[in-house]
C-alpha positions as CSV (number, residue, x, y, z in Angstrom):
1,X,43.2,102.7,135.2
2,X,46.2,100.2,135.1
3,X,46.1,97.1,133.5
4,X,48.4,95.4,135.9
5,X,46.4,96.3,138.9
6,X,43.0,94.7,137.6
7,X,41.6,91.3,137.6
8,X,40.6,89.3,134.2
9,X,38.0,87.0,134.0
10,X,38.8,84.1,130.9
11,X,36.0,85.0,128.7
12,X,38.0,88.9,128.4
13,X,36.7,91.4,130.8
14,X,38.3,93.2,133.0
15,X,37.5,94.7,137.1
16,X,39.1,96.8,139.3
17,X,37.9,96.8,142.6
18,X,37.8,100.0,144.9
19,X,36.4,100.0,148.8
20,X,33.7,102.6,149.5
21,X,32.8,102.5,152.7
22,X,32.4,99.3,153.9
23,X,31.3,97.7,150.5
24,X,33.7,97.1,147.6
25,X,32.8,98.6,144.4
26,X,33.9,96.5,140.6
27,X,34.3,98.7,137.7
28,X,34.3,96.1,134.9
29,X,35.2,96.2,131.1
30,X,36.4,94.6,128.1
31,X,39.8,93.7,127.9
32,X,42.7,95.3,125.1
33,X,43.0,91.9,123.7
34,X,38.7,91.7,123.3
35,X,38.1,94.7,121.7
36,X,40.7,93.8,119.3
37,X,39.1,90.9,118.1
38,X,36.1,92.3,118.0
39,X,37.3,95.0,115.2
40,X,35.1,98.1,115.4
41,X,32.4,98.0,118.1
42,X,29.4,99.4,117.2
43,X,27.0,99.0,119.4
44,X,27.0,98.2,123.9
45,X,23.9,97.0,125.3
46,X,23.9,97.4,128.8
47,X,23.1,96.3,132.0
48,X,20.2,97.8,134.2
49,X,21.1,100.0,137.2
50,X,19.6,98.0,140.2
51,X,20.0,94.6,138.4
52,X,21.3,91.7,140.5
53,X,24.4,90.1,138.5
54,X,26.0,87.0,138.8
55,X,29.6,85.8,138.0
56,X,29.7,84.2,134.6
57,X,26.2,85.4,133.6
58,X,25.7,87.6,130.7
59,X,24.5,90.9,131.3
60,X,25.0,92.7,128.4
61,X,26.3,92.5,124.8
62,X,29.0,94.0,122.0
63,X,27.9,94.6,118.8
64,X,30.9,94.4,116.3
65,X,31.2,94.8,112.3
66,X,32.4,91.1,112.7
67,X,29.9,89.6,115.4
68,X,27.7,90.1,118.9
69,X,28.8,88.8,121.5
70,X,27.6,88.3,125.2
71,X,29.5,90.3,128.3
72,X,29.5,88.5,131.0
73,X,30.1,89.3,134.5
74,X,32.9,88.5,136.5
75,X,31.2,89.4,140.1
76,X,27.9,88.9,142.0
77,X,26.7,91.9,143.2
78,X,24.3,94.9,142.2
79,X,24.8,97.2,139.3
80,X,25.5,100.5,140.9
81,X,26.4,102.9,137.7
82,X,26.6,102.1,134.1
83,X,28.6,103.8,131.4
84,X,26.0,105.9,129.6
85,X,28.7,107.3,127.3
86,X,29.0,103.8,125.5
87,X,25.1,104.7,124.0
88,X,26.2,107.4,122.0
89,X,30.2,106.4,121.4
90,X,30.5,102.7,121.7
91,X,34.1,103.1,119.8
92,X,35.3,104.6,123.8
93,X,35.2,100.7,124.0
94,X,37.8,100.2,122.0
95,X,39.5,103.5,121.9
96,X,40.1,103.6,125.6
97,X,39.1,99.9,127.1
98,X,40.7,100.5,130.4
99,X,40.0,104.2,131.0
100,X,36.3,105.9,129.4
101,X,35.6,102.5,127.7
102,X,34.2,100.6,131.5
103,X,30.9,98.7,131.2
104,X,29.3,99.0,134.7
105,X,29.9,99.2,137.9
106,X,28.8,96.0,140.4
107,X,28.5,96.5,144.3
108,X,30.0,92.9,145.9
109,X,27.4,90.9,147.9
110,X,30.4,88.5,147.7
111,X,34.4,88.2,147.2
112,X,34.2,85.0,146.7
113,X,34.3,85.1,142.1
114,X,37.4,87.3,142.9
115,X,39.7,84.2,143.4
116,X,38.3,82.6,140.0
117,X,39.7,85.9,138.1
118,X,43.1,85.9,137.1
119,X,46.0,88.9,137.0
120,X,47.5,90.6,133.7
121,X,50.4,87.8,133.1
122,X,48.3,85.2,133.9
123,X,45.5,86.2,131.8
124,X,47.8,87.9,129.2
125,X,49.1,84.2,129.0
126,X,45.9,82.7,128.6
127,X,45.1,85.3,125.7
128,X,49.1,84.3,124.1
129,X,47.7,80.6,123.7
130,X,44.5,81.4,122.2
131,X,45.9,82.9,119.4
């Protein structure tokens, strides 16, 4: 997937929204810049298929050799798919954030936490100044 066509929420994950049907379907991850910081993921505990999310809720967590810390969604919606792969190989998280490395996938109820999500320059921005 292409970094400069997804959305980024502020606390570092990423979503790329595709239509299916008449619903839109987020696949959401952990941004470049996150994984970085995190420095060797070790362990993903994920979401449950069929759970209702909400936008800036944590539903899941990274364990890293430096710390754990909480994902948090950037959608409403229901959790259609998650990345079973990340069990087994949680280093696809940082090997390939944007590609085999997705979290979960979310079916919208609503757009409307899309408008608080901001694109690559803005977010890469964001991600300049926190340094």
């Amino acid at each position: 997937m292409d970094p400069q066509q997804m959305l980024f929420a502020e606390t570092h994950e990423w979503v790329a929204i595709e239509e299916q049907g008449d619903s839109k379907v987020a696949t959401i991850g952990v941004s470049q810049f996150a994984v970085e910081q995190l420095d060797g993921v070790v362990y993903v505990e994920l979401p449950r298929v069929g759970e209702q999310v909400a936008a800036g809720a944590s539903f899941g967590e990274v364990e890293s050799v430096k710390a754990v810390s909480n994902l948090y969604c950037p959608v409403d919606g229901e959790v259609v798919e998650v990345n079973e792969s990340l069990k087994d190989s949680p280093a696809l998280m940082s090997d390939d954030p944007y590609g085999q490395g997705w979290v979960a996938k979310v079916k919208l109820s609503s757009d409307a936490a899309l408008g608080k999500l901001l694109d690559k320059a803005a977010y890469d921005k964001q991600c300049g100044e926190s340094q």
